[in-house]
PADREN-67927 format. One record per residue (C-alpha): x, y, z; residue number from 1; residue in three letters. Coordinates in steps of 0.5 Angstrom, whole numbers, padded with zeros to 4 digits, m for minus. Layout:
BEGIN
@px = X	py = Y	pz = Z	nr = NUM	rest = ALA .
...
END
This chain:
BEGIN
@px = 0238	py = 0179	pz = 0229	nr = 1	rest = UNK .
@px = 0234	py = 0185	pz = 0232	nr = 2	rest = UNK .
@px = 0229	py = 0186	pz = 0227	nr = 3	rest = UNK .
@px = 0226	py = 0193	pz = 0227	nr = 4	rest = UNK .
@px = 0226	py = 0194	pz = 0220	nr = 5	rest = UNK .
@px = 0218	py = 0193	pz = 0221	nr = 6	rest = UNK .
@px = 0212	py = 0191	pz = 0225	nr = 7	rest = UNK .
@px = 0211	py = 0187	pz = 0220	nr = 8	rest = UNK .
@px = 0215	py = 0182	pz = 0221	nr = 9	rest = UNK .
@px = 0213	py = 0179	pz = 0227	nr = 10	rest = UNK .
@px = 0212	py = 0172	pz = 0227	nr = 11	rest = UNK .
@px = 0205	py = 0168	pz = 0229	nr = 12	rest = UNK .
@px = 0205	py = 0167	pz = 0236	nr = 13	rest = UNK .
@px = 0205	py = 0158	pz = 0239	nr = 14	rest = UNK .
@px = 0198	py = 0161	pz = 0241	nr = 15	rest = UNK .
@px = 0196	py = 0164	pz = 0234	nr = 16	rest = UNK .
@px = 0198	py = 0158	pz = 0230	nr = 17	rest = UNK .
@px = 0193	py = 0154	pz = 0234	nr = 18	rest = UNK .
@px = 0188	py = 0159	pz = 0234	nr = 19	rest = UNK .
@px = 0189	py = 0158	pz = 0226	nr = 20	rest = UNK .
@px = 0189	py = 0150	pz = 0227	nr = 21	rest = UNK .
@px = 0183	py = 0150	pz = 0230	nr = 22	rest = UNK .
@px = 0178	py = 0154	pz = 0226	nr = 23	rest = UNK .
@px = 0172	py = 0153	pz = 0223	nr = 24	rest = UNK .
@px = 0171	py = 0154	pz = 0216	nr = 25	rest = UNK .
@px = 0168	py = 0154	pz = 0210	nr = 26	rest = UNK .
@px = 0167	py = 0158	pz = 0203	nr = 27	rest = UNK .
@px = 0169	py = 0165	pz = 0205	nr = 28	rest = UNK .
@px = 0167	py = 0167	pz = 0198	nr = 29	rest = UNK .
@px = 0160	py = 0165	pz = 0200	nr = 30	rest = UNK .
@px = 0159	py = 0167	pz = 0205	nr = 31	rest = UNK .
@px = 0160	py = 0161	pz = 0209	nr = 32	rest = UNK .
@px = 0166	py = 0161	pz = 0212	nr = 33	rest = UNK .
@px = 0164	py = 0162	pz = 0221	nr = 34	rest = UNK .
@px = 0170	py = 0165	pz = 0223	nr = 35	rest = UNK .
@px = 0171	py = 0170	pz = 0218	nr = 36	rest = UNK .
@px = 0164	py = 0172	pz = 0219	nr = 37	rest = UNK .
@px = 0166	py = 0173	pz = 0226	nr = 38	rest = UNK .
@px = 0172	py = 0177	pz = 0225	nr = 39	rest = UNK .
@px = 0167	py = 0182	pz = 0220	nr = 40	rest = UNK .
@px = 0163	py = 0183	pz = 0226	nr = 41	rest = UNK .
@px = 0167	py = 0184	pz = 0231	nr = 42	rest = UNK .
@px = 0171	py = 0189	pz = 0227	nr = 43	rest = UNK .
@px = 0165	py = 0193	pz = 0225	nr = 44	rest = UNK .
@px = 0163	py = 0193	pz = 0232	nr = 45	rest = UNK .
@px = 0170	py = 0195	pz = 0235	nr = 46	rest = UNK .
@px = 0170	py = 0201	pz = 0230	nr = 47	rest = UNK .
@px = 0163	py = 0203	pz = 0230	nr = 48	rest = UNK .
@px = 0161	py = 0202	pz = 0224	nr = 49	rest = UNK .
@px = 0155	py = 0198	pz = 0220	nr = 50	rest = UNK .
@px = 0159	py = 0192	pz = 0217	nr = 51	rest = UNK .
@px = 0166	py = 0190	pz = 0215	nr = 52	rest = UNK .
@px = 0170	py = 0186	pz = 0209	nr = 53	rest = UNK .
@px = 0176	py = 0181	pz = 0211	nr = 54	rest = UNK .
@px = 0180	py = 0183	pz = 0205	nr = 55	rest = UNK .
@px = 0188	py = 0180	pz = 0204	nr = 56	rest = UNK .
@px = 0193	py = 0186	pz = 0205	nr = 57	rest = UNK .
@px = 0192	py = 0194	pz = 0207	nr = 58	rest = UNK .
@px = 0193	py = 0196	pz = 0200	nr = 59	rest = UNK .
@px = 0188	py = 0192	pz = 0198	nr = 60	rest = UNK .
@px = 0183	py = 0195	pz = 0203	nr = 61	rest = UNK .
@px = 0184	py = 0203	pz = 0201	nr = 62	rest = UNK .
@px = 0185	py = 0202	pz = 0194	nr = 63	rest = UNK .
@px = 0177	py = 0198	pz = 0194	nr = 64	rest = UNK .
@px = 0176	py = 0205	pz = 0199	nr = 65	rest = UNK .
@px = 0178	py = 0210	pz = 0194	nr = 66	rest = UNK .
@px = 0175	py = 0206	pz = 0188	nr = 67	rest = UNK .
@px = 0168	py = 0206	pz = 0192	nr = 68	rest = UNK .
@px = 0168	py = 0213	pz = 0193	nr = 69	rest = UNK .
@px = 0170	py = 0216	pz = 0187	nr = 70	rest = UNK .
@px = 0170	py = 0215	pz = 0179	nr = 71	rest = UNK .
@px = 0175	py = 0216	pz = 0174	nr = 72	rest = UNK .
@px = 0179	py = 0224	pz = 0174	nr = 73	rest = UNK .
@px = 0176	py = 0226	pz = 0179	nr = 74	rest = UNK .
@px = 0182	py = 0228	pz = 0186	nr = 75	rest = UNK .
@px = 0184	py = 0226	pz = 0193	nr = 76	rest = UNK .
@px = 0186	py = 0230	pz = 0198	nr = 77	rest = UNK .
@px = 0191	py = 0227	pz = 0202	nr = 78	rest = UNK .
@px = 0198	py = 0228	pz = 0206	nr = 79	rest = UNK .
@px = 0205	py = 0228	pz = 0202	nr = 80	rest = UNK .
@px = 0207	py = 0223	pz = 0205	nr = 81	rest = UNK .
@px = 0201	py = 0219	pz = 0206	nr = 82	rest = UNK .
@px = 0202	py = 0211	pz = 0204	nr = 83	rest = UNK .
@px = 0196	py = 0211	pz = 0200	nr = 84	rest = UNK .
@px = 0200	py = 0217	pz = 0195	nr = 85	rest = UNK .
@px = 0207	py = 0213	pz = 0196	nr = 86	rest = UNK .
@px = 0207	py = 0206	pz = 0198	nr = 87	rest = UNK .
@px = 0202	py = 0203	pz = 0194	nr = 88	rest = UNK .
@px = 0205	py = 0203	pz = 0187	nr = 89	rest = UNK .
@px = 0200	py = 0208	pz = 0184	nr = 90	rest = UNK .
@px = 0194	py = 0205	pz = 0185	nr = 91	rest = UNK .
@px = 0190	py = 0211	pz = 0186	nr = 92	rest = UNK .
@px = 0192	py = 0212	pz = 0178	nr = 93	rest = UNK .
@px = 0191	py = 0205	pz = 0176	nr = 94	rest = UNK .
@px = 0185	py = 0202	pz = 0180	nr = 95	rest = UNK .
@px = 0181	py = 0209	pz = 0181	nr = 96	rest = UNK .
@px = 0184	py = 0213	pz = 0175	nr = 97	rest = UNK .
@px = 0184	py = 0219	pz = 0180	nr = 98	rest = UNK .
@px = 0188	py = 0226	pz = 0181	nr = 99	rest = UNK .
@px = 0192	py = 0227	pz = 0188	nr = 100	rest = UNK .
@px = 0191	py = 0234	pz = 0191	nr = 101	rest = UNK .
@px = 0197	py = 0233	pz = 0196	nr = 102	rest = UNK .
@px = 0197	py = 0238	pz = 0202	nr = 103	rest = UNK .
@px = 0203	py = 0239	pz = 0206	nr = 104	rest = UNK .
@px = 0202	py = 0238	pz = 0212	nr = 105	rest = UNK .
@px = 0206	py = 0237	pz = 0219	nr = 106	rest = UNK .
@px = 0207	py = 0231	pz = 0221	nr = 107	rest = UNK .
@px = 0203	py = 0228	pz = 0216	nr = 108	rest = UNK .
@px = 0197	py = 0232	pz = 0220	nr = 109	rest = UNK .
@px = 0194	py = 0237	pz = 0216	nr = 110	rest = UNK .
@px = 0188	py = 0243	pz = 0218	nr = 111	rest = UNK .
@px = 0181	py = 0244	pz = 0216	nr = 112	rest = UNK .
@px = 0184	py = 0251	pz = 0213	nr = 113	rest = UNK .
@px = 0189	py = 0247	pz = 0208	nr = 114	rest = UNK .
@px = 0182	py = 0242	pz = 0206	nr = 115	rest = UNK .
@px = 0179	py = 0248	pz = 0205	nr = 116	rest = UNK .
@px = 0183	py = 0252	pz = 0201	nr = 117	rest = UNK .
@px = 0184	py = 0245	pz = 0197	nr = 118	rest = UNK .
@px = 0177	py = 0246	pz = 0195	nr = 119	rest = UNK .
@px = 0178	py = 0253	pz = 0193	nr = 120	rest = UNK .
@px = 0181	py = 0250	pz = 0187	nr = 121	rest = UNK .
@px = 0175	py = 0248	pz = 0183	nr = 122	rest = UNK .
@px = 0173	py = 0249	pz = 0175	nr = 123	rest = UNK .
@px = 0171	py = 0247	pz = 0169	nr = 124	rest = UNK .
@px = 0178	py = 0245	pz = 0168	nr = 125	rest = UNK .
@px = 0180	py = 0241	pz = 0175	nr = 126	rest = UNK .
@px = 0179	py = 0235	pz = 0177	nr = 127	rest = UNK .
@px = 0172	py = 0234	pz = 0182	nr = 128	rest = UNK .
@px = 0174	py = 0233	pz = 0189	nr = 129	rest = UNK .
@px = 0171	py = 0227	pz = 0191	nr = 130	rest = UNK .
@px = 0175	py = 0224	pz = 0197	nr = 131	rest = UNK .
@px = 0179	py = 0226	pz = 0203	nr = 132	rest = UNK .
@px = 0184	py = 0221	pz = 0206	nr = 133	rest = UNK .
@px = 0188	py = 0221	pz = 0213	nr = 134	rest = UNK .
@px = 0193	py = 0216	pz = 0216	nr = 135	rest = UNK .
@px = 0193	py = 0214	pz = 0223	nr = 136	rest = UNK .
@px = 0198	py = 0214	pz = 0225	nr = 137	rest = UNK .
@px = 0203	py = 0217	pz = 0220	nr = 138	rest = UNK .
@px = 0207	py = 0212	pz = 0218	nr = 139	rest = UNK .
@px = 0212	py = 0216	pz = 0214	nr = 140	rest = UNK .
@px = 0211	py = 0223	pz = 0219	nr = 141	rest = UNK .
@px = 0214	py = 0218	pz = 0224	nr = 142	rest = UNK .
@px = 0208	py = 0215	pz = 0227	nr = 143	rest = UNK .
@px = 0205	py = 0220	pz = 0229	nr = 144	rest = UNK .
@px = 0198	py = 0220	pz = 0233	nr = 145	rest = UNK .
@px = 0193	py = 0226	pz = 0229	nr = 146	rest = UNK .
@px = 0188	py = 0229	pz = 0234	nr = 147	rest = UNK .
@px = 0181	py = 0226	pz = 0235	nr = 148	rest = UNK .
@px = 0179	py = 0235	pz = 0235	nr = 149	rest = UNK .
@px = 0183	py = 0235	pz = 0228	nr = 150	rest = UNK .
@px = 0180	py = 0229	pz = 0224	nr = 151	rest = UNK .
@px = 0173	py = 0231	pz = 0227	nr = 152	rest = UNK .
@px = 0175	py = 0238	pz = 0224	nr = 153	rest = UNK .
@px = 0178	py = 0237	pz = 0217	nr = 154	rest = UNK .
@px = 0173	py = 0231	pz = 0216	nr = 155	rest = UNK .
@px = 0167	py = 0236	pz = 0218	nr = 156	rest = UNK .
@px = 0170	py = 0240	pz = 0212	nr = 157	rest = UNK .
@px = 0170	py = 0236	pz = 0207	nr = 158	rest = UNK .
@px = 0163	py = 0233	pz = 0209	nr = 159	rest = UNK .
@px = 0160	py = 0240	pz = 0208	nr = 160	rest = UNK .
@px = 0163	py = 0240	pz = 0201	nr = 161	rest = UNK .
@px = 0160	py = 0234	pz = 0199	nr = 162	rest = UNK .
@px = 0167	py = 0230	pz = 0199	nr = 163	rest = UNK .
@px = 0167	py = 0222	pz = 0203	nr = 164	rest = UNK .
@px = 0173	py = 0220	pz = 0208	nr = 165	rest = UNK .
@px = 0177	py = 0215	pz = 0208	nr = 166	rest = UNK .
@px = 0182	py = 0213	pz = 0214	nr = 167	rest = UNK .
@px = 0187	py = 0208	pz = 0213	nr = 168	rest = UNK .
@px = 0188	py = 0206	pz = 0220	nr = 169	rest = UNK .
@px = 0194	py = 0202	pz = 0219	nr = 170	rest = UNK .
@px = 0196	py = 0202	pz = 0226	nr = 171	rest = UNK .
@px = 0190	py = 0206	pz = 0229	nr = 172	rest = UNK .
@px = 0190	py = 0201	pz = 0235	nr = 173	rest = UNK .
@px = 0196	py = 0204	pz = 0236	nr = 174	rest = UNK .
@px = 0194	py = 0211	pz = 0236	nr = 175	rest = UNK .
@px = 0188	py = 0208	pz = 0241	nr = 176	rest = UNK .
@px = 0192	py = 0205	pz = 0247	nr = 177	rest = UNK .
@px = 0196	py = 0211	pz = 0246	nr = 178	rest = UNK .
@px = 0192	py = 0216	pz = 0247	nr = 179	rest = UNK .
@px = 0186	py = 0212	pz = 0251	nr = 180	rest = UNK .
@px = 0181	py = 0214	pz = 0245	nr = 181	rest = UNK .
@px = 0176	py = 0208	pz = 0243	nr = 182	rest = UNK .
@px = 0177	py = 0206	pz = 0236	nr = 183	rest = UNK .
@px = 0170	py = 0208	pz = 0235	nr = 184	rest = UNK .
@px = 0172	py = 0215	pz = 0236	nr = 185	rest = UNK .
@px = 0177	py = 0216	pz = 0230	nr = 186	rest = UNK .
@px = 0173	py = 0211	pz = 0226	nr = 187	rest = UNK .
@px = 0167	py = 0215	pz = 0227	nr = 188	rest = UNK .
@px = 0168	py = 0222	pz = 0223	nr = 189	rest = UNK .
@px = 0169	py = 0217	pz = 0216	nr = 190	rest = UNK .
@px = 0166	py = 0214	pz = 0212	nr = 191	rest = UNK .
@px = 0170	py = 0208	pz = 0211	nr = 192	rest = UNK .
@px = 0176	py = 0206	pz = 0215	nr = 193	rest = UNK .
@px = 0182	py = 0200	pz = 0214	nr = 194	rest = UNK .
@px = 0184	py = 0196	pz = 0220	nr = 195	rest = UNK .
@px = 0190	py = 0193	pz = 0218	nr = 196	rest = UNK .
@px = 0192	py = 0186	pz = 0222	nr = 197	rest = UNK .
@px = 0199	py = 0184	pz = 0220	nr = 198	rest = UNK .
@px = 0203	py = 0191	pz = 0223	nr = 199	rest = UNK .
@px = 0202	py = 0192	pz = 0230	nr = 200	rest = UNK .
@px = 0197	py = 0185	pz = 0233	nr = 201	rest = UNK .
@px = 0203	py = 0181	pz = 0229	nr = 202	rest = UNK .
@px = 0197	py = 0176	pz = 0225	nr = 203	rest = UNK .
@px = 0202	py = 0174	pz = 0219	nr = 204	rest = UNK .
@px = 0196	py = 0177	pz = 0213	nr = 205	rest = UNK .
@px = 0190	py = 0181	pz = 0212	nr = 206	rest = UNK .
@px = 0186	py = 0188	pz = 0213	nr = 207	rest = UNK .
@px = 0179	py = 0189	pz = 0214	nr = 208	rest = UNK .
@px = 0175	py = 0195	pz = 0211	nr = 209	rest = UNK .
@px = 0170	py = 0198	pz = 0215	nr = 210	rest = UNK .
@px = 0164	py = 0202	pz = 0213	nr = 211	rest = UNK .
@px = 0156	py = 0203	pz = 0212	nr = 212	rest = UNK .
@px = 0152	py = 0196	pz = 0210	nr = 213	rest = UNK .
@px = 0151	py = 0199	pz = 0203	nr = 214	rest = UNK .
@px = 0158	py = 0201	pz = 0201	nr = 215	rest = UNK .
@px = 0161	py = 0195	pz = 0205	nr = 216	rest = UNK .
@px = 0156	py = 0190	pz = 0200	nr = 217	rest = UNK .
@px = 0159	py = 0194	pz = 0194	nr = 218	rest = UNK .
@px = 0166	py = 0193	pz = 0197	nr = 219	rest = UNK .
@px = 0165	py = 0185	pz = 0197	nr = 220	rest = UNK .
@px = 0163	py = 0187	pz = 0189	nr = 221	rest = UNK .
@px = 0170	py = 0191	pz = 0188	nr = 222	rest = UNK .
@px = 0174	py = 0185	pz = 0192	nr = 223	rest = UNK .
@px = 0171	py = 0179	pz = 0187	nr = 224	rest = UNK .
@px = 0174	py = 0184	pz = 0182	nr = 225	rest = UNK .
@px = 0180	py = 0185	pz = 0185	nr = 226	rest = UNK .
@px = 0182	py = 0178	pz = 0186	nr = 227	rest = UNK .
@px = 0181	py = 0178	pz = 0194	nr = 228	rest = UNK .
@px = 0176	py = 0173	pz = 0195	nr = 229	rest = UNK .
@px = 0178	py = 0167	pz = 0198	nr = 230	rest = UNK .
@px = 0175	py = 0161	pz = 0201	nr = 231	rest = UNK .
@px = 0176	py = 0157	pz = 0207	nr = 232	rest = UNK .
@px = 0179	py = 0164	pz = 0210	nr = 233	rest = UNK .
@px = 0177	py = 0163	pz = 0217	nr = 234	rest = UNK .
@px = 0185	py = 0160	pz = 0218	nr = 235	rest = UNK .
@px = 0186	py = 0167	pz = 0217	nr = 236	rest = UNK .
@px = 0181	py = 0170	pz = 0220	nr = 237	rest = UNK .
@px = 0182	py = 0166	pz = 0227	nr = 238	rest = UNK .
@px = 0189	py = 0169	pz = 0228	nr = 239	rest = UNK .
@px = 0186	py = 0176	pz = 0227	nr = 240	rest = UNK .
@px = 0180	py = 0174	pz = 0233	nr = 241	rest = UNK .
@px = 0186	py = 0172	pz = 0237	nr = 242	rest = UNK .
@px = 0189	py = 0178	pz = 0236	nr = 243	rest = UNK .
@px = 0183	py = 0182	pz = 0238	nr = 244	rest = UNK .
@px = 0184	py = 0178	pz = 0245	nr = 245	rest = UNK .
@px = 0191	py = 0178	pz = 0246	nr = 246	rest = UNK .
@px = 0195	py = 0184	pz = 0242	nr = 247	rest = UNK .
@px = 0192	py = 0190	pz = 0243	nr = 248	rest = UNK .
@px = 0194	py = 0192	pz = 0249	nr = 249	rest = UNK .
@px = 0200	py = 0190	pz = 0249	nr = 250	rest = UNK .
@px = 0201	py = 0195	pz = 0244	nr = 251	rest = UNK .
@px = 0203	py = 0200	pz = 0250	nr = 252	rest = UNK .
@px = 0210	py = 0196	pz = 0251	nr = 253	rest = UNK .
@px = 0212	py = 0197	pz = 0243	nr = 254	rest = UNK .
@px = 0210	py = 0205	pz = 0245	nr = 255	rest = UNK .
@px = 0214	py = 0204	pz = 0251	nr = 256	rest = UNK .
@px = 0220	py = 0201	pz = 0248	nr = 257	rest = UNK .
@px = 0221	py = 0205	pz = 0242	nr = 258	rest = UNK .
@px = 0221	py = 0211	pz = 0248	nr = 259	rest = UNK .
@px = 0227	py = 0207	pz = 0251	nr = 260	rest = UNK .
@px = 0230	py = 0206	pz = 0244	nr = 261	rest = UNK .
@px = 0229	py = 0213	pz = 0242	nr = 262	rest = UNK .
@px = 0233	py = 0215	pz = 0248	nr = 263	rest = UNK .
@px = 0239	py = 0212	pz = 0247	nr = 264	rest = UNK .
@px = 0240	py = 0214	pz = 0240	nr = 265	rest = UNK .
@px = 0239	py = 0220	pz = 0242	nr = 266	rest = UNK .
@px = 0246	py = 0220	pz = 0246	nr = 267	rest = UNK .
@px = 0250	py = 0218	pz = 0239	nr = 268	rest = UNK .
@px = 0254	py = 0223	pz = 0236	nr = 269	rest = UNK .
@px = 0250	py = 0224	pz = 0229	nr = 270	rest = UNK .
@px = 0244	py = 0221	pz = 0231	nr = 271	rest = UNK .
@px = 0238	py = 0226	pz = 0231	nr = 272	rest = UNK .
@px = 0233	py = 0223	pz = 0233	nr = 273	rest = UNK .
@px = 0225	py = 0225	pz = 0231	nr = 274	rest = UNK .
@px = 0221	py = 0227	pz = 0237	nr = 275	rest = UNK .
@px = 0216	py = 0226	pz = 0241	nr = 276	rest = UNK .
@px = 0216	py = 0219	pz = 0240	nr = 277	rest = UNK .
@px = 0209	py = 0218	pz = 0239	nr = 278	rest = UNK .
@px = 0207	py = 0210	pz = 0238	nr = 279	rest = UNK .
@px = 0212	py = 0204	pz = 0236	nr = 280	rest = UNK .
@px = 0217	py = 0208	pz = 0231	nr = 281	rest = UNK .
@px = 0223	py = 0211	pz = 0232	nr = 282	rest = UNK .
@px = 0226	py = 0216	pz = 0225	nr = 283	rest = UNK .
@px = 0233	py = 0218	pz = 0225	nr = 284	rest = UNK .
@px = 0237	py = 0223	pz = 0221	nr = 285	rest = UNK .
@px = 0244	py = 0220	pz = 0222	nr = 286	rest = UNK .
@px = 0247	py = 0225	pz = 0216	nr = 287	rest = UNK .
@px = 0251	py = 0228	pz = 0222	nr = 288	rest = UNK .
@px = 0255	py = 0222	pz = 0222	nr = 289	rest = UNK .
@px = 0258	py = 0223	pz = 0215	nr = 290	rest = UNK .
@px = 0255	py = 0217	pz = 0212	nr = 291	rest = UNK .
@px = 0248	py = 0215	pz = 0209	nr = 292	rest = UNK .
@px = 0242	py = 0212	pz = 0212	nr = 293	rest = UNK .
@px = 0245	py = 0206	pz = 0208	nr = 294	rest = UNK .
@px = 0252	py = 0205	pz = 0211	nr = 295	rest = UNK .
@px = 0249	py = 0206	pz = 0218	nr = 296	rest = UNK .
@px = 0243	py = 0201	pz = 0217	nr = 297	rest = UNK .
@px = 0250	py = 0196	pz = 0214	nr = 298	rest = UNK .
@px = 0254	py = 0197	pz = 0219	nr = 299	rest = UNK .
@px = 0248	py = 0196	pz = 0224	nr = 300	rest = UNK .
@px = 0246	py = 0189	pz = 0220	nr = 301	rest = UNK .
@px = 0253	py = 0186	pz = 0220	nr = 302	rest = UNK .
@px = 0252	py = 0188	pz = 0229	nr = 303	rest = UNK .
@px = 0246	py = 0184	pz = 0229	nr = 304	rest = UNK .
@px = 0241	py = 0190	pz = 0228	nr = 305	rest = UNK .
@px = 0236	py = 0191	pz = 0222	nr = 306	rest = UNK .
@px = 0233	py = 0197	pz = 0221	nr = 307	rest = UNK .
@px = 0229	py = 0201	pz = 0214	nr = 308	rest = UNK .
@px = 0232	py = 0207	pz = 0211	nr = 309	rest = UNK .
@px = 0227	py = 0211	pz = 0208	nr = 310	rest = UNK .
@px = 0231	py = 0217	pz = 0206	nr = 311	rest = UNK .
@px = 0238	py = 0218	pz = 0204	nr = 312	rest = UNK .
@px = 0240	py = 0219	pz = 0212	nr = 313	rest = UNK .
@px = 0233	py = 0217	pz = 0215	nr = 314	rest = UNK .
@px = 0232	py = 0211	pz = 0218	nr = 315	rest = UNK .
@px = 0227	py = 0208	pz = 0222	nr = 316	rest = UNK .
@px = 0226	py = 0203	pz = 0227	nr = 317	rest = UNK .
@px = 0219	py = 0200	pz = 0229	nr = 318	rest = UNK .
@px = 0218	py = 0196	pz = 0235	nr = 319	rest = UNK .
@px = 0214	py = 0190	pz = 0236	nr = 320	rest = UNK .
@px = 0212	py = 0184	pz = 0239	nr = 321	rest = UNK .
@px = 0218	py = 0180	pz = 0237	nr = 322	rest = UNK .
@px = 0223	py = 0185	pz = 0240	nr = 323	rest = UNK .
@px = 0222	py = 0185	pz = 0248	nr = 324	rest = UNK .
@px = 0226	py = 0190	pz = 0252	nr = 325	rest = UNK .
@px = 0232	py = 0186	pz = 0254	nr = 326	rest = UNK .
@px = 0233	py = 0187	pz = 0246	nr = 327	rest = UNK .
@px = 0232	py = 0194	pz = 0246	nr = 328	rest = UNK .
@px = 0238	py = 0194	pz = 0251	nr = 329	rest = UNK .
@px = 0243	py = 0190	pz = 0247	nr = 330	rest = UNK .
@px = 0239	py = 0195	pz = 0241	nr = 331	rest = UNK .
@px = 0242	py = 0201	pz = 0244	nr = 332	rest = UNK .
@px = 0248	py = 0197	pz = 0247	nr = 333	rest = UNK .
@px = 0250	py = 0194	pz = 0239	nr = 334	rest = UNK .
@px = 0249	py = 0202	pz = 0237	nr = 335	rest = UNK .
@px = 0254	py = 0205	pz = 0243	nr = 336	rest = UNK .
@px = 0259	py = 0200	pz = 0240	nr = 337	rest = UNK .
@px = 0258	py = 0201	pz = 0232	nr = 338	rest = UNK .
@px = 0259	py = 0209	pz = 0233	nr = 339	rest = UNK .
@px = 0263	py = 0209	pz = 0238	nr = 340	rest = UNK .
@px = 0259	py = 0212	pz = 0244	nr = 341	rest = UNK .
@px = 0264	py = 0215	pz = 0249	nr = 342	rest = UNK .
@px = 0261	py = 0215	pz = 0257	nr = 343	rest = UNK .
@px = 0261	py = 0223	pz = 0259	nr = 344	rest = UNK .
@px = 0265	py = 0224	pz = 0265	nr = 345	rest = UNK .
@px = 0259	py = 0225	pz = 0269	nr = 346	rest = UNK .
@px = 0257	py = 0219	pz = 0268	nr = 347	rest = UNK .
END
């Protein structure tokens, strides 16, 4: 099986298996842990931020993010199609008792104009504005990369209102190889901001929350209360340290498969595909083949390649480390003989 369901289902590498063997621990709850304590600083300081909080998963960190900088009833701006909004099970209502302001943006990127006009909507009857949120990249928009200008600017708006920002920074090395710009860079005009560890640098868990020293020791508060203290975390912890060393510029190859792999579904009849293709993932709208985003996500299965479906006659297909090149190839060639590509008289 290809797997391009996600890049969230690479498998730890002989080297980060070892790496985790071989760490040093102790009781992370307390603080003692060496190689958590490692990673935290490592984090902070690739982000440019005073401190960093090792926590078990992505969702975690942002909903600890949204309950720091905000209280019950009061509202969020945040895209339509924002992680934070639709892939964590209403977290904002449960863990935070917050109200979306959703703001419609394109491709998952909305304009210091549209922040504004958010804010224009204030009343006695209206929930206060505390918070706005980004996602970089924008997983559901398809993986697109916001301009370092327009995180500066919407970040700019909301902070002359008062508000704090968060960014949930999935996949932000994949925006920084991608475009050249320093984690720091897109880190710096937020608040706090998420790094996940488990998606493209293919460490089997974890996220870290990054932030001033002040929020990040009330964030440790929020942990415990969440239940996301551990002990000797430093096993995971190691697999997270060699990833900083080993899998961050390799994201480039991902990026550089999931052009070729967007250029060959482009060639199938009823196949749009969703362009530019900014980082690792490839959208798809296969309603021009007559059939679903299911039937074509079976029929790909039973080929040997998988692939989410997160729309009626949307697919996705992620890259990552586990899928190599070569792979791509048979990818495109499994794909041409499914749905019946016939080779132009052209060549």
């Amino acid at each position: 099986m290809i797997d391009l369901y996600s890049d969230t289902v690479t498998q730890p590498t002989p080297g980060m298996r070892q790496a985790m063997a071989q760490a040093a621990v102790g009781d992370e709850q307390r603080g003692e842990d060496p190689t958590t304590n490692t990673l935290q600083t490592q984090i902070a300081t690739l982000l440019g931020k005073e401190a960093s909080i090792f926590l078990p998963s992505a969702t975690m960190a942002n909903a600890i993010a949204c309950r720091l900088h905000t209280k019950p009833g009061e509202a969020i701006i945040c895209d339509e199609r924002c992680h934070i909004l639709n892939s964590e099970t209403g977290g904002l209502a449960v863990h935070s008792g917050i109200v979306p302001r959703i703001v419609h943006g394109n491709r998952g990127h909305f304009t210091p104009e549209q922040v504004a006009e958010q804010l224009t909507l204030s009343g006695h009857y209206r929930p206060i504005t505390t918070l706005l949120a980004c996602e970089q990249t924008h997983n559901a928009a398809g993986g697109t990369i916001w301009p370092l200008e327009q995180l500066q600017a919407v970040c700019q708006v909301a902070h002359d209102h008062g508000l704090k920002t968060h960014l949930d920074g999935a996949r932000l090395l994949n925006a920084a190889v991608a475009t050249n710009h320093s984690a720091a860079g897109y880190a710096a005009p937020f608040d706090t901001v998420m790094l996940c560890l488990s998606k493209g640098l293919g460490c089997p868990i974890g996220a870290l929350l990054a932030g001033s020293a002040d929020d990040i020791a009330r964030a440790r508060t929020l942990k415990q209360q969440f239940g996301g203290s551990m002990r000797q975390s430093g096993i995971l912890a190691a697999a997270g340290l060699y990833a900083l060393e080993h899998n961050v510029q390799r994201l480039a190859e991902d990026h550089d498969n999931a052009h070729r792999l967007a250029e060959g579904l482009a060639d199938l009849p009823g196949f749009e595909v969703e362009m530019p293709i900014e980082t690792n993932m490839v959208f798809v709208n296969v309603q021009g083949t007559g059939m679903t985003a299911a039937d074509v996500a079976t029929r790909l299965r039973q080929a040997g390649v998988g692939c989410s479906q997160p729309g009626p006659y949307r697919l996705r297909f992620v890259t990552h480390l586990d899928v190599d090149s070569e792979a791509i190839g048979r990818t495109v060639a499994i794909a041409r003989t499914v749905f019946g590509y016939v080779v132009p008289m052209n060549g």
